[in-house]
N, CA, C and O atoms as CSV, one atom per row, in Angstrom:
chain,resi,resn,atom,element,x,y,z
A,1,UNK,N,N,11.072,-0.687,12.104
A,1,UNK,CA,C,10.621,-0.639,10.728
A,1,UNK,C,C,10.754,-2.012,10.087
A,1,UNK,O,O,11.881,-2.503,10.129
A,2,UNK,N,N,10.044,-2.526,9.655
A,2,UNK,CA,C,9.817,-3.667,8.323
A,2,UNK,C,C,10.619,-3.859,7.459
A,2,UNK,O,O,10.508,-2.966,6.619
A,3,UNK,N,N,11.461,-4.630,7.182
A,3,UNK,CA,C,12.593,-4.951,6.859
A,3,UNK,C,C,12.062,-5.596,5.190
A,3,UNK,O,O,11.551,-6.710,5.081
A,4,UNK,N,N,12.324,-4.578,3.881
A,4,UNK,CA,C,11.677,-5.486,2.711
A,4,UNK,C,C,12.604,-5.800,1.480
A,4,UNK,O,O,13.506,-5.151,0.950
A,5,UNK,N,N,12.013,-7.121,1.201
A,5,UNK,CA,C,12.693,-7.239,0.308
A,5,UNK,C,C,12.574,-7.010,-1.317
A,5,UNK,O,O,11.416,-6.870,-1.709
A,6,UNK,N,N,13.738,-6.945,-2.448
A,6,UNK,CA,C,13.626,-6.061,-3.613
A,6,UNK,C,C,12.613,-7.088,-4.383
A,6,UNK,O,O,12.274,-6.762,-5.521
A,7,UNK,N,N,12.119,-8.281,-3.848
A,7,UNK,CA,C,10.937,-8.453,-4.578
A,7,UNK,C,C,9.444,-8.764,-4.986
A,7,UNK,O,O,8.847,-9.484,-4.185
A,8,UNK,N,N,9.042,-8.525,-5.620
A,8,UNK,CA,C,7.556,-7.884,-5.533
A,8,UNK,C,C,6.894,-9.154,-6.529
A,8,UNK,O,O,7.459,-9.819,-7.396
A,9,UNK,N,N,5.822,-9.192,-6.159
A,9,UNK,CA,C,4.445,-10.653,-6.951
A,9,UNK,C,C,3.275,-9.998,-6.744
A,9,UNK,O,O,2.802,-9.161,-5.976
A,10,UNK,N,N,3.036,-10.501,-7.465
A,10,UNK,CA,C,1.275,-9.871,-7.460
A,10,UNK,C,C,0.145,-11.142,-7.192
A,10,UNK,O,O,0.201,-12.096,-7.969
A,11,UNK,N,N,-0.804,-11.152,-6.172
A,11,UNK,CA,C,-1.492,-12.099,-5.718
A,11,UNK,C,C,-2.566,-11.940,-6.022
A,11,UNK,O,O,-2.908,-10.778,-6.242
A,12,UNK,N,N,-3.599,-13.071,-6.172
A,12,UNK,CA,C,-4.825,-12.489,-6.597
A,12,UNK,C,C,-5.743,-12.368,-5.279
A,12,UNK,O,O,-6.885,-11.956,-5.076
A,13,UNK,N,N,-4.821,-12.864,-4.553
A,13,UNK,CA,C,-6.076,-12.741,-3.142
A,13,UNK,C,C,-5.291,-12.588,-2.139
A,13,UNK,O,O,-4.262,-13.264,-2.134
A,14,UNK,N,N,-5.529,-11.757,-1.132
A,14,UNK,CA,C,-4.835,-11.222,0.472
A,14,UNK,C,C,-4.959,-12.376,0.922
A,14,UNK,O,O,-5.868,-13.173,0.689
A,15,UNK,N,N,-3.608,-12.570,1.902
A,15,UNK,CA,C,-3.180,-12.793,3.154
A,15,UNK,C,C,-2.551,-12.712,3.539
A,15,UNK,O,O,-1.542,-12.966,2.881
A,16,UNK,N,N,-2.309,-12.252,5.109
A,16,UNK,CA,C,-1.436,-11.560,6.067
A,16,UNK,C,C,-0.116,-12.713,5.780
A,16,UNK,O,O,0.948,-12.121,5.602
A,17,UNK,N,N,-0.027,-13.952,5.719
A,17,UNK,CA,C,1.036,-14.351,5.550
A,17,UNK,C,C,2.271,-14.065,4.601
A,17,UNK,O,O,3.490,-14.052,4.775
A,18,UNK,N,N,1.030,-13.734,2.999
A,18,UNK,CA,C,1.647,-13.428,2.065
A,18,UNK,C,C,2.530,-12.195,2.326
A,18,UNK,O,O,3.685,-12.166,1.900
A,19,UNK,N,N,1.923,-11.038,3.118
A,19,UNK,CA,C,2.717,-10.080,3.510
A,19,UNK,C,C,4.110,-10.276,4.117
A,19,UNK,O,O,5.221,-9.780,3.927
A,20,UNK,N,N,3.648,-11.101,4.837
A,20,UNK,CA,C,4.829,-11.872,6.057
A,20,UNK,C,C,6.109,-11.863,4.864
A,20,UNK,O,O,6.830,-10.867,4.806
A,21,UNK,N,N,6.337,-13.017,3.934
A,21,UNK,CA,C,6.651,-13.318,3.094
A,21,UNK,C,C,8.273,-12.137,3.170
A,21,UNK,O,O,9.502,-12.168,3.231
A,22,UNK,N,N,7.284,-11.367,3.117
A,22,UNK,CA,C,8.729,-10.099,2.488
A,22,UNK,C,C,8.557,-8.933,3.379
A,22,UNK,O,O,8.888,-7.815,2.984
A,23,UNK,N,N,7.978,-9.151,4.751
A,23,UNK,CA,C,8.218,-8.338,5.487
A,23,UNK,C,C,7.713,-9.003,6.921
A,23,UNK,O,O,6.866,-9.894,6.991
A,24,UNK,N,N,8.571,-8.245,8.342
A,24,UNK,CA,C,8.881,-8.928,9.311
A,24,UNK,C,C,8.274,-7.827,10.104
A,24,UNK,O,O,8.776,-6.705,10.036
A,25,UNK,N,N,7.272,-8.045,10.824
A,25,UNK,CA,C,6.953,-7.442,11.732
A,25,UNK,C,C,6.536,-7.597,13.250
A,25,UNK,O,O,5.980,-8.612,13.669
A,26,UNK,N,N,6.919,-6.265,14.211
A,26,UNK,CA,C,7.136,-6.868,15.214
A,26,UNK,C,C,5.859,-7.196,15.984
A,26,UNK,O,O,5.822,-8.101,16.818
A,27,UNK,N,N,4.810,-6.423,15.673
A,27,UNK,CA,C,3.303,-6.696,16.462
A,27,UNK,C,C,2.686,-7.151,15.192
A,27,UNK,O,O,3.243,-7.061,14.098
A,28,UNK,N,N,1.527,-7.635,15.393
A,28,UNK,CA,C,0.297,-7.525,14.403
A,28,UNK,C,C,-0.081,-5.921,14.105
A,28,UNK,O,O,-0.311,-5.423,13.003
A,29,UNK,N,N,-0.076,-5.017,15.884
A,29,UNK,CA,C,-0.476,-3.756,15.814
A,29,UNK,C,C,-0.194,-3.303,14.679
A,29,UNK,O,O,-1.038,-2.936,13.862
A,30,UNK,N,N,1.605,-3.274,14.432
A,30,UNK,CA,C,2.262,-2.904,13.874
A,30,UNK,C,C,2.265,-2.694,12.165
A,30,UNK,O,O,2.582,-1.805,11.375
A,31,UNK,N,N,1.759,-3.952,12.114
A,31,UNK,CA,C,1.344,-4.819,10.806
A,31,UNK,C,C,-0.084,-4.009,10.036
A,31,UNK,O,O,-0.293,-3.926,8.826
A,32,UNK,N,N,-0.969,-3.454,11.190
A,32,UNK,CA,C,-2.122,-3.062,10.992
A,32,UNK,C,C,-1.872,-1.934,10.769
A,32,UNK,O,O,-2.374,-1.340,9.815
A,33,UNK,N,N,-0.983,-1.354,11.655
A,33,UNK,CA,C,-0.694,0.406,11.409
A,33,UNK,C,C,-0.229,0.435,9.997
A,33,UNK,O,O,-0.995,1.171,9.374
A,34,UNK,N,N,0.602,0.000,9.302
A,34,UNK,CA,C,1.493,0.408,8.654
A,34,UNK,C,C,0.981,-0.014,7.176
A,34,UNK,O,O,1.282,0.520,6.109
A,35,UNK,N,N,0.018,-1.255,7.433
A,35,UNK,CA,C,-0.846,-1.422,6.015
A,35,UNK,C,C,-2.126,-0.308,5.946
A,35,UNK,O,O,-2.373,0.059,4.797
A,36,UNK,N,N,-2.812,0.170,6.806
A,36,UNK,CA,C,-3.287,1.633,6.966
A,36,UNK,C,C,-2.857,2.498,6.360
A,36,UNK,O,O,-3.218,2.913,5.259
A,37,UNK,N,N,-2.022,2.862,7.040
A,37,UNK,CA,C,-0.842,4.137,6.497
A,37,UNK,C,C,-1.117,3.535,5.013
A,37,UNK,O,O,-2.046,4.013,4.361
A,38,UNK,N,N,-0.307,2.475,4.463
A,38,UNK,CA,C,-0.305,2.144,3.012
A,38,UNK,C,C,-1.767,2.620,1.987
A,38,UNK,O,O,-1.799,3.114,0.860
A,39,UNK,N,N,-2.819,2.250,2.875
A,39,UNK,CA,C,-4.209,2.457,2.308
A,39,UNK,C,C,-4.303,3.627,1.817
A,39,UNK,O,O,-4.458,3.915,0.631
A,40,UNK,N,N,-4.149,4.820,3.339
A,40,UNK,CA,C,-4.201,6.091,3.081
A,40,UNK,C,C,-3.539,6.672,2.200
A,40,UNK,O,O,-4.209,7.378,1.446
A,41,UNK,N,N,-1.931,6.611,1.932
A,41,UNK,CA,C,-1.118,6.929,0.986
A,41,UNK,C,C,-1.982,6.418,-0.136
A,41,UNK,O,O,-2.476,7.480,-0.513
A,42,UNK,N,N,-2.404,5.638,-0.790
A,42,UNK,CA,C,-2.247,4.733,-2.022
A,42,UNK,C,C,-4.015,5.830,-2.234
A,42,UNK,O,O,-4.107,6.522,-3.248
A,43,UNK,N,N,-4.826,5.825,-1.531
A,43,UNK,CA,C,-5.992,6.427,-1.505
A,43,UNK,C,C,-6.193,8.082,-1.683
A,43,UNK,O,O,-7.218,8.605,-2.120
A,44,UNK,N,N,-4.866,8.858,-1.205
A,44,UNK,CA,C,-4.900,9.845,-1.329
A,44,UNK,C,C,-4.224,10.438,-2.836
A,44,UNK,O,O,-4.326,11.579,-3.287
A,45,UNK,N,N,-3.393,9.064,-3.528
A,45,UNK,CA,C,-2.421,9.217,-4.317
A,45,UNK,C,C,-4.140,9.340,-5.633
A,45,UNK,O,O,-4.688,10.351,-6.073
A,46,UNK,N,N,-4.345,8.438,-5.772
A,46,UNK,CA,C,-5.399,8.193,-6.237
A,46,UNK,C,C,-6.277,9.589,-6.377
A,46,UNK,O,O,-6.276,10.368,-7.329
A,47,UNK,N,N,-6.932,9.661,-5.297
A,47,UNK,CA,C,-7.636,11.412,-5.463
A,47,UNK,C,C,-7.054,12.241,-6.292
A,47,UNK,O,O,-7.566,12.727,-7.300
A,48,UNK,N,N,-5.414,12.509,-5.671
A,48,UNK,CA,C,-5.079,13.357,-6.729
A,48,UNK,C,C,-4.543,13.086,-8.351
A,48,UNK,O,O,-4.546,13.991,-9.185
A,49,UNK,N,N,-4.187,11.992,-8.581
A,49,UNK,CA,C,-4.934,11.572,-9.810
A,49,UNK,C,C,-6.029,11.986,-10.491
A,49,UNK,O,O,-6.065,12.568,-11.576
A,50,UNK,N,N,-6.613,11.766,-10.029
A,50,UNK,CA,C,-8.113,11.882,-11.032
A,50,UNK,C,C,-8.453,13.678,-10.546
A,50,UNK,O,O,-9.109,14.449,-11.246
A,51,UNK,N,N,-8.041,13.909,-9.671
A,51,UNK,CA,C,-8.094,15.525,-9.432
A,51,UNK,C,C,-7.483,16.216,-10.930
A,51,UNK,O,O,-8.042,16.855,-11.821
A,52,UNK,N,N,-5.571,15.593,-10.661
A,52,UNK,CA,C,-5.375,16.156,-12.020
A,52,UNK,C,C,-5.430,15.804,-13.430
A,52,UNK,O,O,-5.008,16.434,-14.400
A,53,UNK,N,N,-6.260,14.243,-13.344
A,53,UNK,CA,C,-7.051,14.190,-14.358
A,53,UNK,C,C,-8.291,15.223,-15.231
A,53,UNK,O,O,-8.152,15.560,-16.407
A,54,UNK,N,N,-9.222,15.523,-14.551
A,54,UNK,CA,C,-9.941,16.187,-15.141
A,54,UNK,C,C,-9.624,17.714,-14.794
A,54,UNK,O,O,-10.529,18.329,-15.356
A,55,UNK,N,N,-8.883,18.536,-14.220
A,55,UNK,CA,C,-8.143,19.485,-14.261
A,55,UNK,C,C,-7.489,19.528,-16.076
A,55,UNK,O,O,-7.646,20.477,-16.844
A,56,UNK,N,N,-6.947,18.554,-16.312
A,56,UNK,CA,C,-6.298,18.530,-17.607
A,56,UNK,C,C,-7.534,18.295,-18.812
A,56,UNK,O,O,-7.401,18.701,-19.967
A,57,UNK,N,N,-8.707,17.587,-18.327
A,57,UNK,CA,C,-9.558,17.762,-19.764
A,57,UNK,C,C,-10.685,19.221,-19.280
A,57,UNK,O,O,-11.796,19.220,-19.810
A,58,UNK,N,N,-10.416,20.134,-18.511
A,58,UNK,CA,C,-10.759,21.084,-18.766
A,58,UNK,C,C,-10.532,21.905,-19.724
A,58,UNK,O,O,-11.334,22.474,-20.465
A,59,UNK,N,N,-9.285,21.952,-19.681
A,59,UNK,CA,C,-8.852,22.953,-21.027
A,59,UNK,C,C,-9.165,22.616,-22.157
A,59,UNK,O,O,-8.860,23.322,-23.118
């Protein structure tokens, strides 16, 4: 597992280094899996958002 640290920046533009930065990983694979995973989480979080967004201006 990716070893992170408590602090966080906001970039205006990707790169894998920047990731590097505050986390250590052992493949690239690894690197790829796990920012995936991140996508999916962050993508599914999202759906249900706006799911129970307009759920709530129904009423």
């Amino acid at each position: 597992m990716p070893t992170a640290h408590r602090t966080f920046r906001h970039h205006h533009t990707f790169s894998p280094s920047l990731i590097s930065m505050f986390y250590k990983f052992p493949s690239i694979e690894a690197h790829e899996r796990i920012l995936y995973a991140n996508f999916l989480k962050v993508n599914q979080e999202v759906k249900d958002m706006i799911a129970e967004i307009q759920e709530f201006y129904k009423k």
